[in-house]
PAFI-670256 format. One record per residue (C-alpha): z, x, y; residue in one letter. Coordinates in Angstrom, 3 decimals, padded with zeros to 6 digits. Layout:
{{Z, X, Y}, a} ...
***
This chain:
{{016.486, 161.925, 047.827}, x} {{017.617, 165.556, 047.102}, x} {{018.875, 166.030, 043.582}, x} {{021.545, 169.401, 042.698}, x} {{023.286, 170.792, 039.725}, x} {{024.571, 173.819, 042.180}, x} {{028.378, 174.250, 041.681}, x} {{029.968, 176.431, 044.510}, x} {{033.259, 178.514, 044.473}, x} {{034.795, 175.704, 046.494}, x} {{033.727, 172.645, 043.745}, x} {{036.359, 173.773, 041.206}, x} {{037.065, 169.779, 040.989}, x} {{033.262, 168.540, 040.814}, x} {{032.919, 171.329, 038.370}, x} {{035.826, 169.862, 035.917}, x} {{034.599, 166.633, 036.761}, x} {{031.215, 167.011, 035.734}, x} {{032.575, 168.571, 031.720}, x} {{034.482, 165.395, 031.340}, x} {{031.677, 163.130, 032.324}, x} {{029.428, 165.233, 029.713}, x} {{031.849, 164.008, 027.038}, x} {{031.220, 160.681, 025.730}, x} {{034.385, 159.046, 025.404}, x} {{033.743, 155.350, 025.378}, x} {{036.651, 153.709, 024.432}, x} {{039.193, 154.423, 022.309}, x} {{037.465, 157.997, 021.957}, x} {{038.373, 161.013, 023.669}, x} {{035.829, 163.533, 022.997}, x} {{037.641, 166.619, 023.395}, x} {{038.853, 165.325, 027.276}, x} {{042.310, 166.017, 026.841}, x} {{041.639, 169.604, 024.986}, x} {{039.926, 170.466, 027.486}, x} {{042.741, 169.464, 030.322}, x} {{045.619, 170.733, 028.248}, x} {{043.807, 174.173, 027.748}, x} {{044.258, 173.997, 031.563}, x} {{047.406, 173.280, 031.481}, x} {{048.708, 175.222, 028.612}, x} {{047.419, 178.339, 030.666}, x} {{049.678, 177.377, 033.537}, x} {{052.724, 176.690, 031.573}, x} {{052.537, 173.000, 030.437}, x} {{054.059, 172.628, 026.968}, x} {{051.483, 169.946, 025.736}, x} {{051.948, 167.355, 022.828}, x} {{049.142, 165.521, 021.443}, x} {{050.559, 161.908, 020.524}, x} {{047.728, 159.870, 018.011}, x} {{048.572, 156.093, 017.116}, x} {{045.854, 154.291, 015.089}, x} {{042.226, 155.151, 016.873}, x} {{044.011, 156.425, 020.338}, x} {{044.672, 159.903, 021.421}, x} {{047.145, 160.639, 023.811}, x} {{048.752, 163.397, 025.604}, x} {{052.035, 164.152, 027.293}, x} {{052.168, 167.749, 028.819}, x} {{055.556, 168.825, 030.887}, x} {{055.928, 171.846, 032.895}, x} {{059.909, 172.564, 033.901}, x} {{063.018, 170.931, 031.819}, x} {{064.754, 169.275, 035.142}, x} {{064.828, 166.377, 037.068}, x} {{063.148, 164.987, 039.278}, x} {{059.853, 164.093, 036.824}, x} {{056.734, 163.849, 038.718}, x} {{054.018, 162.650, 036.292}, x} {{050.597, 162.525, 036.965}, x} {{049.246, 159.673, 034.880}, x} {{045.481, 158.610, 033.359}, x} {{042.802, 157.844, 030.889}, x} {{039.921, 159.786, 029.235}, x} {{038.324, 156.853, 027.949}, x} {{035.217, 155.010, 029.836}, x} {{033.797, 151.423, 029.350}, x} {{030.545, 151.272, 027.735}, x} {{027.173, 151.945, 029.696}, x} {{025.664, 148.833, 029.836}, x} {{021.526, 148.672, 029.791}, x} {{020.792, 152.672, 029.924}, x} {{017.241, 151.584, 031.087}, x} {{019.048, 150.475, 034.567}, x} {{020.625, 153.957, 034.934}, x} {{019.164, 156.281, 037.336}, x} {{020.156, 159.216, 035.314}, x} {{021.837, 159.599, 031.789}, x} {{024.948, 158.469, 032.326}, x} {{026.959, 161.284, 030.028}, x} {{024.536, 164.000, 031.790}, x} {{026.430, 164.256, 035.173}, x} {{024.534, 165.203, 038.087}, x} {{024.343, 165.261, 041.909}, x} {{022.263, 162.976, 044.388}, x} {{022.492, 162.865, 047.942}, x} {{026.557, 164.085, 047.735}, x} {{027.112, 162.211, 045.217}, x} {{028.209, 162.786, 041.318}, x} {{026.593, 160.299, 039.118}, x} {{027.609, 159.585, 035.582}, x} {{029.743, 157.149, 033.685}, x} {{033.780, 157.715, 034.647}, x} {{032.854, 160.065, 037.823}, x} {{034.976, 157.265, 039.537}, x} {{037.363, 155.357, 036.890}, x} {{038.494, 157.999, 036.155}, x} {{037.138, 161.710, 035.245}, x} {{037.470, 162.457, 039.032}, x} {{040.316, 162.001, 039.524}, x} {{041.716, 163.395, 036.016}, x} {{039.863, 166.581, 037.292}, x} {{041.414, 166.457, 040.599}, x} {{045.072, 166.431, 039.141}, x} {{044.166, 169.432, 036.806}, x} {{043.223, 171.397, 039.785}, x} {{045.920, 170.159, 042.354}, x} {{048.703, 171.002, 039.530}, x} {{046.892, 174.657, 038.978}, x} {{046.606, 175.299, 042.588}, x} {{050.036, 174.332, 043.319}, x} {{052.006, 176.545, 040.592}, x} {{050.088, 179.440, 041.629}, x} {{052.008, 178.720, 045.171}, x} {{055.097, 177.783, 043.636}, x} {{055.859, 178.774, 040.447}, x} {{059.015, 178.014, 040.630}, x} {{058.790, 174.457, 041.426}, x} {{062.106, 172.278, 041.297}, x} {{062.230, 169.523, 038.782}, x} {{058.967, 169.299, 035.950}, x} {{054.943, 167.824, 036.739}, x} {{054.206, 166.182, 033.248}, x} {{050.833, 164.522, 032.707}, x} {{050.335, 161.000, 030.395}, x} {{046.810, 160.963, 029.517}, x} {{045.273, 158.273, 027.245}, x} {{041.789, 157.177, 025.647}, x} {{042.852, 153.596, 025.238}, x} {{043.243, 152.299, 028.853}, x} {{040.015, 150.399, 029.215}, x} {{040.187, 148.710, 025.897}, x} {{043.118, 146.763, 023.750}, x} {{045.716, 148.921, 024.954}, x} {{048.361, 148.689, 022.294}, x} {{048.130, 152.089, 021.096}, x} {{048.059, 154.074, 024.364}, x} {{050.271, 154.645, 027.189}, x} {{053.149, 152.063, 026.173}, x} {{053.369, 154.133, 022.943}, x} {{053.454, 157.230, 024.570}, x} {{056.416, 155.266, 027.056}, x} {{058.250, 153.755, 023.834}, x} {{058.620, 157.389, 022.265}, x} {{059.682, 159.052, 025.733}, x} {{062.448, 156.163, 026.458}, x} {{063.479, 156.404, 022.646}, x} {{064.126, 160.567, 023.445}, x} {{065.833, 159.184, 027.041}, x} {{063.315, 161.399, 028.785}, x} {{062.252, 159.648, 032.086}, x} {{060.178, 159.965, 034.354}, x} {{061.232, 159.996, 038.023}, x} {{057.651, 159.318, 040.137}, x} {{054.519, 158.593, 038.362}, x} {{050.639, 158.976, 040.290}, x} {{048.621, 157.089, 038.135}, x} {{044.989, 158.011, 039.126}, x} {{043.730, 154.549, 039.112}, x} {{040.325, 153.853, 041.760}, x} {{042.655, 152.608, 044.357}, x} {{040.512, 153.262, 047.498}, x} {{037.529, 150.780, 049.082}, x} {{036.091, 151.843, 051.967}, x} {{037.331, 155.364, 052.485}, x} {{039.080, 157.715, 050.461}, x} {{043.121, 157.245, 050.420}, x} {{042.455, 153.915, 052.915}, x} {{043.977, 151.808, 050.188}, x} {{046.749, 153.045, 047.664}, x} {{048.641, 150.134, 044.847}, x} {{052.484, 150.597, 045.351}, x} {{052.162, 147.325, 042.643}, x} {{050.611, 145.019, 040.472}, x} {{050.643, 141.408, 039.727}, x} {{051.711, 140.536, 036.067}, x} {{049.257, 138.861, 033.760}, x} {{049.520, 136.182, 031.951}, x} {{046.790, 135.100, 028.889}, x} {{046.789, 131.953, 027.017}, x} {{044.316, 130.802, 024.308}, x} {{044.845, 127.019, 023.884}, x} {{042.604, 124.837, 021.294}, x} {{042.672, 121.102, 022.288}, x} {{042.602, 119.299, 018.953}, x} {{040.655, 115.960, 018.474}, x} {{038.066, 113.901, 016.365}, x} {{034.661, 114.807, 015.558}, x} {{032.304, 111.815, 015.461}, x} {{028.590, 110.599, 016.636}, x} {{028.328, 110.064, 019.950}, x} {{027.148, 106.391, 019.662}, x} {{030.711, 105.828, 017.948}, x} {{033.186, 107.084, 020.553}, x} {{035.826, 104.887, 019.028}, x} {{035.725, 106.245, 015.835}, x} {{036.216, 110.069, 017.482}, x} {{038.467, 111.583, 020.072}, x} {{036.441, 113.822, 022.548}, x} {{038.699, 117.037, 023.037}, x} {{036.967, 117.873, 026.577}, x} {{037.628, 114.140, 028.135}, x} {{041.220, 114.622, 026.482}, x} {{041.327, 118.300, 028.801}, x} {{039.492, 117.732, 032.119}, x} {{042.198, 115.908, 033.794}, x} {{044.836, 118.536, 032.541}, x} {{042.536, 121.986, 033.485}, x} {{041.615, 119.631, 037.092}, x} {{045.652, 119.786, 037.523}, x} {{046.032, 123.563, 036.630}, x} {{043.285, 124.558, 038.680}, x} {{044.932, 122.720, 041.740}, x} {{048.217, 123.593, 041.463}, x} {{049.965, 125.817, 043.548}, x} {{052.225, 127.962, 041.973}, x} {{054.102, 129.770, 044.485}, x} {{053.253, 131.180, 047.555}, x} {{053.494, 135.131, 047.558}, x} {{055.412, 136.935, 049.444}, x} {{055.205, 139.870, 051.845}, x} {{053.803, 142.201, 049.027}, x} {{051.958, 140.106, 046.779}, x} {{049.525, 137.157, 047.304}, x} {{050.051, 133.645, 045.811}, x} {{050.140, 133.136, 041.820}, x} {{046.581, 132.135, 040.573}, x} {{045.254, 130.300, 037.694}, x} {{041.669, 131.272, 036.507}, x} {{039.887, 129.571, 033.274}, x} {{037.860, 132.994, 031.560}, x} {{036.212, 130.821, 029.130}, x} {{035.706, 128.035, 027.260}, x} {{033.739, 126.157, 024.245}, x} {{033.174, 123.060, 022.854}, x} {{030.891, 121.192, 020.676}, x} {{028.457, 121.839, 017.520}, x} {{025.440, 122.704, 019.588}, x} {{023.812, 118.807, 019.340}, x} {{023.452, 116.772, 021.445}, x} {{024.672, 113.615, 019.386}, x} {{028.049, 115.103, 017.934}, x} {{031.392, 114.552, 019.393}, x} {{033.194, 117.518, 018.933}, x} {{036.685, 118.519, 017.235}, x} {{037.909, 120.524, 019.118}, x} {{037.863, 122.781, 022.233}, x} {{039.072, 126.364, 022.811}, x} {{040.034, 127.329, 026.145}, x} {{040.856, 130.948, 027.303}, x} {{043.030, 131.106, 030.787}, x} {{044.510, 133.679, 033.191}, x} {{047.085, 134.124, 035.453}, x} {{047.956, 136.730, 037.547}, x} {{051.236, 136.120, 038.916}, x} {{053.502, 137.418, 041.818}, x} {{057.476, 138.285, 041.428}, x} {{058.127, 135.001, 042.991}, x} {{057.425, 133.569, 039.506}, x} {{058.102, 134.965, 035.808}, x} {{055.794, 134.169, 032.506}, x} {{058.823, 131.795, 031.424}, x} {{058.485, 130.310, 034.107}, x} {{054.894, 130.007, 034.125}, x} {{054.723, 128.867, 030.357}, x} {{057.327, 125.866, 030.899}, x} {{055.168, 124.620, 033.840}, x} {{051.975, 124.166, 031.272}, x} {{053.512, 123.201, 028.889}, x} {{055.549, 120.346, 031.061}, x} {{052.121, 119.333, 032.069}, x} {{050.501, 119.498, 028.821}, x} {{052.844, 117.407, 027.354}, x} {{052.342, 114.554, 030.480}, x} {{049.330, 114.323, 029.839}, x} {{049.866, 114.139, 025.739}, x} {{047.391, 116.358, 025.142}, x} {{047.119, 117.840, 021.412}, x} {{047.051, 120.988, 021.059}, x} {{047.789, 124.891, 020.111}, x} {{048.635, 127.378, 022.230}, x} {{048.668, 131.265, 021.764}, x} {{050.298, 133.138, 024.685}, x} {{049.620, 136.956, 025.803}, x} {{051.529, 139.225, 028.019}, x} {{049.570, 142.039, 029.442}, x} {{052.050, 143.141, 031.807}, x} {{055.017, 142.686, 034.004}, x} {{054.857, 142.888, 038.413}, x} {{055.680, 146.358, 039.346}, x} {{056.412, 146.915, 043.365}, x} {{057.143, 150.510, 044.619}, x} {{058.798, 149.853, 048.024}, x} {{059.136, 152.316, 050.618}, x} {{060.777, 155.306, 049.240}, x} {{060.229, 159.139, 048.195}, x} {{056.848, 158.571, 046.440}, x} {{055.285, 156.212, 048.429}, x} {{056.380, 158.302, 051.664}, x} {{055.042, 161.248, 049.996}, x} {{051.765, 159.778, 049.345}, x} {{051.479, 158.069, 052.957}, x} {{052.169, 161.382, 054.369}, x} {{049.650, 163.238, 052.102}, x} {{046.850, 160.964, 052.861}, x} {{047.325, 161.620, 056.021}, x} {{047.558, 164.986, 056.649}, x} {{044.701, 165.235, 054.554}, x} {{042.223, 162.594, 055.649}, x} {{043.340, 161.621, 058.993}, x} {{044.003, 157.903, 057.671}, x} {{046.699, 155.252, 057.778}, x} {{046.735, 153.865, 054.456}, x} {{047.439, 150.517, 053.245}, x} {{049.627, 149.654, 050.327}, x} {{048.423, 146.980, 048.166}, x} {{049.327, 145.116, 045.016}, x} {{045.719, 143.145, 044.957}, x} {{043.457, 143.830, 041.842}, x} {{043.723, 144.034, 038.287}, x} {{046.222, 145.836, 035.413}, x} {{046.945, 149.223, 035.288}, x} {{048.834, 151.523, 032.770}, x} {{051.534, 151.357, 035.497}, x} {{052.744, 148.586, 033.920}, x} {{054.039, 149.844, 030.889}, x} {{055.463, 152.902, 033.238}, x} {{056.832, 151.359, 035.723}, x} {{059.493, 148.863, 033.576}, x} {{061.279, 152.612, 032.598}, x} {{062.783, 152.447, 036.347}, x} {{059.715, 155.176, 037.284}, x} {{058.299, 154.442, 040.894}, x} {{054.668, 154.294, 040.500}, x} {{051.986, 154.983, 042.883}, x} {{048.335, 154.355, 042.383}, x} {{045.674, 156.887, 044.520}, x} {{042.525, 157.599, 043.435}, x} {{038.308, 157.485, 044.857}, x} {{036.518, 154.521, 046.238}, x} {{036.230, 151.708, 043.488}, x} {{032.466, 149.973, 044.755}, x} {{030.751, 150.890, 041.732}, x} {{033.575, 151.084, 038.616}, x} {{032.706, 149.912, 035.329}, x} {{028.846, 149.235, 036.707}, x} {{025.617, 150.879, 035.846}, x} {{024.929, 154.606, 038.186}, x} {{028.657, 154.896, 038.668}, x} {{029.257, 157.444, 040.915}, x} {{031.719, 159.411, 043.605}, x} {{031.024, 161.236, 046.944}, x} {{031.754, 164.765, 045.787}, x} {{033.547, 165.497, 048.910}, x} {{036.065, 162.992, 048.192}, x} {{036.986, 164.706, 045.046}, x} {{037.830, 168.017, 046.839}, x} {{039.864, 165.825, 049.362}, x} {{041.926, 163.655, 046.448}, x} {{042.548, 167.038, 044.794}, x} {{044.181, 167.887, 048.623}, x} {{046.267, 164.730, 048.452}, x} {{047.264, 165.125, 045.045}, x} {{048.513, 169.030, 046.086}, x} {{049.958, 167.719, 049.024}, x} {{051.971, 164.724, 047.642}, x} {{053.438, 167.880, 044.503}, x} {{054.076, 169.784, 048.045}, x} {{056.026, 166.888, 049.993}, x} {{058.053, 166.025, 046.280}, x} {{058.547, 169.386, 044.467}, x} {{059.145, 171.637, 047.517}, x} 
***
């Protein structure tokens, strides 16, 4: 196992890459990140505004005043490290192994933050004279509550009626190879926290108590087995997942009160959450279960369909990396939820996701140099 710090002439990405690693901006902090990139862009002719709500920095930086808007979109923020002893290296001191960067964010999503930095530079030096603007939407609060981040950045652009025309959010998108997957869409997401209500009692005097959890497994049984819809051609069926639930005093002789039950879905257009809540509730109320209910909305379906941006990235991928990629609306929640609902067509592209969010997170250093290609390309095949 060979280990490097070299950085050569042709590593401007895994050079920006590694600076943004070095900052330690677990979420909602920033660390300096977006200085950093808008002292970048600010030399290239960006007009950059820092946005702050609450603990959450955010910036939106525009080059050009005209339509259309391509926007390169992100987050500075990382999740937390986990058990440092299980880390090969420090994870906020970047360095090189056997081609690859390790450090926490190389992949979700300094890489690819660096990448658009040096795509954008590199392609204004070519054509300063672009048509329409490149903006960037950069956020620390992506990975955590994400009330204070991107949508606020999206409520006071929509309340100015600036828009944005195609948006690149830089989102892990790829599994096996670089650019072999890209999300033209994501599933909405549904949360609810319900508390079945019943008796506490002793366990040798059922009938004096009403057991919350006998009351609930016939009605979570039901849930679990229901089907929902059944997709359609761009996004798989509507599931139903149970995240977590509790019950009970801790002894072994007590009834309890009550139970609290926290469950998902992740839902396809061929549904909406109205829909979704009615349904439980309907059942719920067959089964006369007592209870409370809390319901969260963490985002809306997006689908990008064939069109300008999702040609432009097909065509960039390949010209780049020789591959056919596949658009896909599988996985999680992205800020292209709260970017997509302006009319925006959004377009996730960014390095293989295998080890996101784990301990030695880390990114083949040639695929940064290639993404920063396909992010040039894509500004080539758009603004040109």
């Amino acid at each position: 196992m060979s280990q490097s710090n070299d950085i050569t002439p042709q590593r401007d990405v895994l050079a920006l890459t590694k600076d943004l690693i070095s900052r330690p901006s677990v979420t909602p902090l920033d660390e300096g990140c977006q200085q950093l990139m808008s002292d970048r862009l600010n030399a290239c002719g960006f007009n950059i505004e820092s946005m702050v709500f609450e603990d959450t920095t955010n910036m939106w930086a525009r080059r050009g005043h005209s339509h259309p808007v391509f926007c390169f979109a992100g987050h500075t923020d990382v999740v937390p490290t986990g058990d440092l002893n299980r880390w090969h290296t420090p994870p906020f001191e970047p360095v090189v192994i056997d081609d690859y960067l390790y450090g926490r964010g190389a992949a979700d999503m300094k890489g690819s933050l660096a990448a658009m930095i040096v795509a954008t530079e590199r392609f204004v030096a070519k054509h300063p004279d672009h048509k329409g603007s490149i903006a960037f939407l950069i956020t620390s609060d992506e990975e955590g509550p994400f009330i204070n981040g991107t949508t606020r950045v999206i409520d006071t652009l929509e309340a100015r009626n600036e828009k944005i025309t195609w948006s690149l959010v830089g989102e892990p998108s790829s599994t096996h190879k670089l650019g072999d997957i890209v999300k033209n869409g994501r599933r909405g997401s549904l949360t609810g926290n319900l508390t079945v209500k019943g008796i506490q009692g002793h366990v040798a005097y059922p009938h004096l108590a009403d057991n919350p959890i006998h009351n609930a497994a016939p009605v979570l049984t039901e849930l679990a087995n229901t089907v929902w819809d059944k997709g359609n051609d761009f996004f798989p069926p509507t599931s139903f997942q149970i995240a977590n639930i509790n019950g009970g005093t801790g002894a072994s002789n007590v009834i309890p009160g009550d139970l609290t039950i926290m469950f998902n879905f992740r839902y396809s257009t061929e549904v909406t959450a109205e829909i979704l809540i009615e349904r439980v509730i309907t059942l719920f109320d067959k089964h006369e279960l007592k209870y409370d209910i809390d319901w969260i909305f963490n985002g809306l379906p997006f689908l990008t369909d064939n069109g300008p941006l999702l040609d432009a990235t097909r065509d960039a991928i390949k010209t780049i990396t020789g591959l056919d990629t596949d658009p896909q609306t599988s996985g999680g929640t992205s800020d292209g939820r709260f970017i997509a609902p302006t009319g925006a067509q959004v377009i996730e592209l960014g390095p293989v996701n295998a080890t996101i969010h784990k301990v030695n997170e880390c990114v083949n250093i040639d695929d940064l140099e290639q993404l920063a290609l396909c992010y040039e390309q894509i500004l080539e095949n758009l603004l040109c």
